[in-house]
C-alpha positions in Angstrom: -57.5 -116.2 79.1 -54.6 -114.2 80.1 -52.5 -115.9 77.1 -55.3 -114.9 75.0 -55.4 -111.3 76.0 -51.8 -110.6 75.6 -51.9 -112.3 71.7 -54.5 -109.5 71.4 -53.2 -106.7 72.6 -50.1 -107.6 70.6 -52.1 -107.7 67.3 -53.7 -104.7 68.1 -50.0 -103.0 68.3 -49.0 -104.2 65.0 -51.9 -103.1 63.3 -51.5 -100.1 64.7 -48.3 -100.1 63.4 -49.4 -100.5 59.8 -52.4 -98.2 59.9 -50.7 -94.5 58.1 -51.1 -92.1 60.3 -51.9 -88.2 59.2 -48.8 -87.0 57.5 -47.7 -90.1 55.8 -47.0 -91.0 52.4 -50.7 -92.4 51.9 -52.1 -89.2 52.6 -49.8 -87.2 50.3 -49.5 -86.5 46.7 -47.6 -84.9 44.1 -48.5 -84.0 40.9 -51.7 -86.1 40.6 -49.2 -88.7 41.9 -49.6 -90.9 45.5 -46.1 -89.6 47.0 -43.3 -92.3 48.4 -41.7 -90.1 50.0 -42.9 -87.2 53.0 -40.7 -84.7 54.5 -40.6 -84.1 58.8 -40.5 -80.1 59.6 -37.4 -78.9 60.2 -35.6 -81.7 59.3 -34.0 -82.6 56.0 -35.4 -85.3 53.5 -33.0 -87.8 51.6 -34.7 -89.6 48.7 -33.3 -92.8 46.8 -31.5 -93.9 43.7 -34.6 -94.2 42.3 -37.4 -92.4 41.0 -39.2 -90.8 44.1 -42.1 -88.7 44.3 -41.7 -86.3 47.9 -43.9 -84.0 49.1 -41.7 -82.1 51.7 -44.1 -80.9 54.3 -41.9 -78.4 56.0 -38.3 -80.2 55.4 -35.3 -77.9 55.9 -33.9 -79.5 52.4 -34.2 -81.8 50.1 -31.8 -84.4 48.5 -33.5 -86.5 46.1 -30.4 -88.2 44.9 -31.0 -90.6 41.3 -34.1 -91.5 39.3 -37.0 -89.1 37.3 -38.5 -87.5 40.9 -41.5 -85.4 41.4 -40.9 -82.7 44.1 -43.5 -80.7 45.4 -43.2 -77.8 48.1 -45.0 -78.1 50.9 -45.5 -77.6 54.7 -43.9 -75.2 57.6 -42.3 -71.7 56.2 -38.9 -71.3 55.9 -36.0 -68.4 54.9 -35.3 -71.2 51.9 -36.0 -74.4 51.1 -33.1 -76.1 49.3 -33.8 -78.9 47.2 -30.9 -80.9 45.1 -33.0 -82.6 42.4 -29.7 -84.9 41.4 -29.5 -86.5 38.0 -32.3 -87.7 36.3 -35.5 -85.9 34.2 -37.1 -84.0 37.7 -39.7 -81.9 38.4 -39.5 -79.2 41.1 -43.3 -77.5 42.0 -42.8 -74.7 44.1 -45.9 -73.0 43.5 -48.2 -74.2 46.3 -46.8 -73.2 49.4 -47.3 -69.2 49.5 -44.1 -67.0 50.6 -41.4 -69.9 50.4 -38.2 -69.2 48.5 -36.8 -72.6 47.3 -33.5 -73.0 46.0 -33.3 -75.4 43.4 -30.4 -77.0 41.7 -31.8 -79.1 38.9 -28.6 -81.2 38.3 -28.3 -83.7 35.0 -30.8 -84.5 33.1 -34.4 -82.8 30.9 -35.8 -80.8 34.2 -38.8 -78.6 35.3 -39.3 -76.0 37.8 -42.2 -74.4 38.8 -42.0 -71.5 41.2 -44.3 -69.6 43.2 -44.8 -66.3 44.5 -41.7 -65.6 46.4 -37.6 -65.4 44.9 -36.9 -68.5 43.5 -33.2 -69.3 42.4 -32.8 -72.3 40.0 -29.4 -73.2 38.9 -29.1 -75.3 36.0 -26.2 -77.7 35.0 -24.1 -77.5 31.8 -23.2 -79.2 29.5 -25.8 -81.9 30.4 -26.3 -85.1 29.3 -30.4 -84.3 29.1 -32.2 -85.1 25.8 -33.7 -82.1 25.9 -33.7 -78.1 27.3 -34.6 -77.5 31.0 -37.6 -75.4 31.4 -37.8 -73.5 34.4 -41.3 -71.2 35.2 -40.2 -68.2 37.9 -44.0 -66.9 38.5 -44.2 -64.0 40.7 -41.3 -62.6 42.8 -37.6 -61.5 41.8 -36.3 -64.8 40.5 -32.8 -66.0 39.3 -31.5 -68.4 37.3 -27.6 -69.7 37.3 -26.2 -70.6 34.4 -22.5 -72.8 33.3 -22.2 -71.1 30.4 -19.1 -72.4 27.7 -17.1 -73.9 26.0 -19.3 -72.7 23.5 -20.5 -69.1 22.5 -23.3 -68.2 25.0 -25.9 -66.4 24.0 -28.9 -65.4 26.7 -31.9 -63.7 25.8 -34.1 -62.8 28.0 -36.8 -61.5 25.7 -37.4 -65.2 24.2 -36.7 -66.9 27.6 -34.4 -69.3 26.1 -30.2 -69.9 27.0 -28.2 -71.6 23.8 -24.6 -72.7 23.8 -22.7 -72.6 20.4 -26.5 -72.3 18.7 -27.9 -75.5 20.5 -31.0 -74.5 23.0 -30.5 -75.7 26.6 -33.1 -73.8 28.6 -36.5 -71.8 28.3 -37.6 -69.9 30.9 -40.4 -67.3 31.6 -41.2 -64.2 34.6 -37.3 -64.7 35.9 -35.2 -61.0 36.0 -31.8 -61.8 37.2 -28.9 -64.3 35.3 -25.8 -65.1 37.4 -23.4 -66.8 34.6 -20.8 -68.9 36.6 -17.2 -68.8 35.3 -16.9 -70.5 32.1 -14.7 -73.7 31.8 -12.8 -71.7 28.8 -13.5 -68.2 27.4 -16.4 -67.9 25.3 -18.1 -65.2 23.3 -21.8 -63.7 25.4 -24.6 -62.5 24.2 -27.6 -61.1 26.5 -30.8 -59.6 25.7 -32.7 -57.8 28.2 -36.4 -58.2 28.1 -39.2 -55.2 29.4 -38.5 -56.6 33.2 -36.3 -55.1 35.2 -33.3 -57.3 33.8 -29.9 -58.1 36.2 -27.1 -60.0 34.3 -23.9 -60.5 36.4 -20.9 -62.5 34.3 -18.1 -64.0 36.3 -16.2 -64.8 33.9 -12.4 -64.3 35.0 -10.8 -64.4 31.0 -11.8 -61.3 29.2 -13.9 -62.0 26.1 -16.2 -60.4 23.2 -19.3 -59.7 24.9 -22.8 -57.7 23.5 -25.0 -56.8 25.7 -28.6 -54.9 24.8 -30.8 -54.2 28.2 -34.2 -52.8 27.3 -36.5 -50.4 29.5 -36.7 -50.4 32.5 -33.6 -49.9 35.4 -31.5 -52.8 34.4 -28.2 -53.6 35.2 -24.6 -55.5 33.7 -22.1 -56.7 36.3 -18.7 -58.4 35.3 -15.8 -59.1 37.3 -13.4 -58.7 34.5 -13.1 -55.8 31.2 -14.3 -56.9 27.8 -12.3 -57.7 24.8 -12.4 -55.2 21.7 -15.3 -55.5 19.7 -17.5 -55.6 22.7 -20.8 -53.5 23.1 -23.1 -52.6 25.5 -26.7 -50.8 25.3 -29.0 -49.9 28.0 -31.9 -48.4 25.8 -34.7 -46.7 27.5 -34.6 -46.4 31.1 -31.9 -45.7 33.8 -29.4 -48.6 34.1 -26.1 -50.0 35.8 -23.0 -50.9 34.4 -20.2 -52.3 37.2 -16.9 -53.5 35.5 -13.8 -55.0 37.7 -10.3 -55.2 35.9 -7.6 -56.3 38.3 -4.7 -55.8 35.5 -6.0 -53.0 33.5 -7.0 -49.1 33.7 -10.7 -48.5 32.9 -11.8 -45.1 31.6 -15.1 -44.2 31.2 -15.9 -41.5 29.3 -20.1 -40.9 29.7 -20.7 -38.3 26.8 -18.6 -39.9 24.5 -20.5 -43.3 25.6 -17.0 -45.3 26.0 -15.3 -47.1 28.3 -11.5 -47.8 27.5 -9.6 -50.5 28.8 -6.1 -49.6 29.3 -4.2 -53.0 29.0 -0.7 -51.4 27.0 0.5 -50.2 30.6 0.9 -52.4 33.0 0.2 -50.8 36.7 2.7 -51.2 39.0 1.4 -49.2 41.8 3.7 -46.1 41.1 2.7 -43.1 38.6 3.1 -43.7 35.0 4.4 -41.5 32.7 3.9 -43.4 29.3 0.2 -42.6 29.0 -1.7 -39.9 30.9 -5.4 -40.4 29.7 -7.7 -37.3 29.3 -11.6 -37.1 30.0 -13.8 -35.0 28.2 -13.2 -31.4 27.6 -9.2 -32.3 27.8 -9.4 -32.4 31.5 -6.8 -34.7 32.9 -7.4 -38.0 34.2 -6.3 -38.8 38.1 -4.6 -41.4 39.0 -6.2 -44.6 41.4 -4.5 -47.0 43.8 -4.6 -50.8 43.5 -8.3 -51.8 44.1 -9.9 -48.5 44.6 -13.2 -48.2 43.2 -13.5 -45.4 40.8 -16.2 -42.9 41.2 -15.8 -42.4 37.5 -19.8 -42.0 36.7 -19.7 -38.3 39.0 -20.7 -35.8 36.4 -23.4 -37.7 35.3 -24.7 -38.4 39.0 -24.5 -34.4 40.1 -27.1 -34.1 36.8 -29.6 -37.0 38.5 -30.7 -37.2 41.8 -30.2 -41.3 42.0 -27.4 -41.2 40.2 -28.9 -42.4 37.0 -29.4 -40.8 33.3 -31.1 -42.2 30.5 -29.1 -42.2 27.4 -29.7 -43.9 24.4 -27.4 -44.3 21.3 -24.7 -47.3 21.1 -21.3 -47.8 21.1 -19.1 -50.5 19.3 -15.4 -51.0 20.8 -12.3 -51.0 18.8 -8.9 -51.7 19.1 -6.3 -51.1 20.5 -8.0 -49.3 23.0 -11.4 -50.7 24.1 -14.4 -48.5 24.1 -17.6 -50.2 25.9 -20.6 -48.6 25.1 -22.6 -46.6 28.1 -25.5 -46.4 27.0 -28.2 -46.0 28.9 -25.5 -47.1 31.5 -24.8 -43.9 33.3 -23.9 -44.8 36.8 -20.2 -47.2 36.3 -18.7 -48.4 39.6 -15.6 -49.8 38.0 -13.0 -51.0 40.4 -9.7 -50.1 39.1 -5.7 -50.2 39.5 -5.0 -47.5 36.9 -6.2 -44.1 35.8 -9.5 -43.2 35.8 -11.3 -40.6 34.4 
């Protein structure tokens, strides 16, 4: 009898064991799918090689590794959720778990994202091997995409929701308002079009090249961490907008009722005055002189006419050479960052 009783409790322990508790992957699903994989809360999740459908319940992060995976956003609240979908054709649902950013690399590979109501960012790789464009859905909230953009001419338009390199479509996208555009692996040629959302484009590329830009209404703003090349453009059309320009080698000038920016690169800046070219602002008032890596207030007249520093303005310029006007409009508020004169 005692032998007996011990055999039993034994068995009782292993089906215990066996029995899923609450929390488990036989309680989960994803997309209408029974889900392999469950997350812990606050604690990161590590998928397989192969195709894995997680439901992350509160994980820190996510790591799905290889394989088509099904990812759905679940659980405890965090500041972010970050979730690496790795190669393979994934899908990221972010959409039912109310105020969670997720951060979402798609990696390799034909992917989906779905976000929810809070500030997604979804970075997408390129070139990729996929057979077919990404699509990524923002929904509500400020949301972001990242983009490797090149070798090829990039064009991003925001109005369509679509991203194409050298005329081939690699993404569509809808509700997303800002576009960071990681440093090309060799220059290309950009164009952007700004849609009726409040549009943010930021290029980091670091080799100057031909780029058009055309915001729409709305307070939108174009960053770039280096001065285009001539036959460059730049419109903000209706609304107040933001243009910031770096140029560690060259002298920007900006010029807001001519609605031109000029890129000084015949002088090189050597950190003393130069008397080879003494630029002029508007009205033939001279042009002083900035030190290495001083940010120029060069937008002031047009900030003492509006009370935020911002004035609609709505015709274009085109740039030509050899100097290299950028178009202002609708860009009245420049912080360029500047080792020569500014205006």
């Amino acid at each position: 009898m005692r032998r007996t009783t011990t055999l039993t409790a034994a068995g009782l322990i292993g089906l215990a064991l066996l029995t899923p508790t609450a929390g488990s992957a036989a309680d989960e699903s994803c997309l209408w799918e029974p889900a392999t994989l469950v997350g812990t809360p606050d604690h990161p999740l590590v998928g397989t090689d192969g195709r894995d459908v997680i439901v992350t319940n509160g994980a820190t992060e996510v790591t799905a590794l290889g394989g088509d995976d099904r990812i759905c956003v679940t659980g405890k609240r965090h500041p972010w959720i970050a979730v690496d979908a790795g190669a393979g054709n994934d899908v990221v649902d972010g959409q039912h778990r109310s105020g969670q950013p997720v951060f979402a690399d798609l990696g390799t590979g034909t992917d989906v994202f779905v976000g929810g109501d809070d500030d997604d960012r979804v970075t997408l790789a390129y070139p990729d091997a996929g057979g077919g464009p990404d699509v990524v859905t923002g929904g509500d909230g400020d949301d972001t995409i990242q983009l490797q953009t090149g070798p090829g001419d990039a064009r991003v338009d925001n109005a369509l929701g679509t991203f194409s390199s050298s005329g081939a479509a690699l993404a569509r996208w809808s509700g997303v308002e800002e576009f960071w555009l990681a440093e090309p692996p060799s220059p290309r040629a950009l164009t952007f079009v700004g849609s009726r959302r409040r549009d943010t484009v930021v290029d980091d590329a670091r080799t100057p090249s031909v780029v058009h830009v055309t915001l729409d209404v709305g307070a939108d703003a174009y960053r770039s961490r280096t001065a285009p090349l001539p036959g460059s453009s730049i419109s903000g059309g209706v609304g107040s907008d933001l243009i910031e320009v770096a140029s560690p080698t060259s002298g920007l000038h900006l010029d807001l009722q001519r609605q031109r920016m000029v890129v000084d690169d015949t002088t090189a800046y050597t950190g003393r005055r130069q008397a080879s070219r003494t630029p002029t602002c508007s009205r033939g008032r001279s042009c002083s002189r900035a030190t290495p890596g001083a940010t120029s207030s060069a937008s002031r007249p047009a900030e003492r006419s509006s009370r935020d520093g911002r004035v609609p303005t709505r015709s274009v310029a085109s740039t030509t050479a050899p100097s290299t006007p950028i178009s202002t409009a609708g860009s009245p508020r420049a912080s360029t960052a500047v080792p020569a004169g500014t205006c």
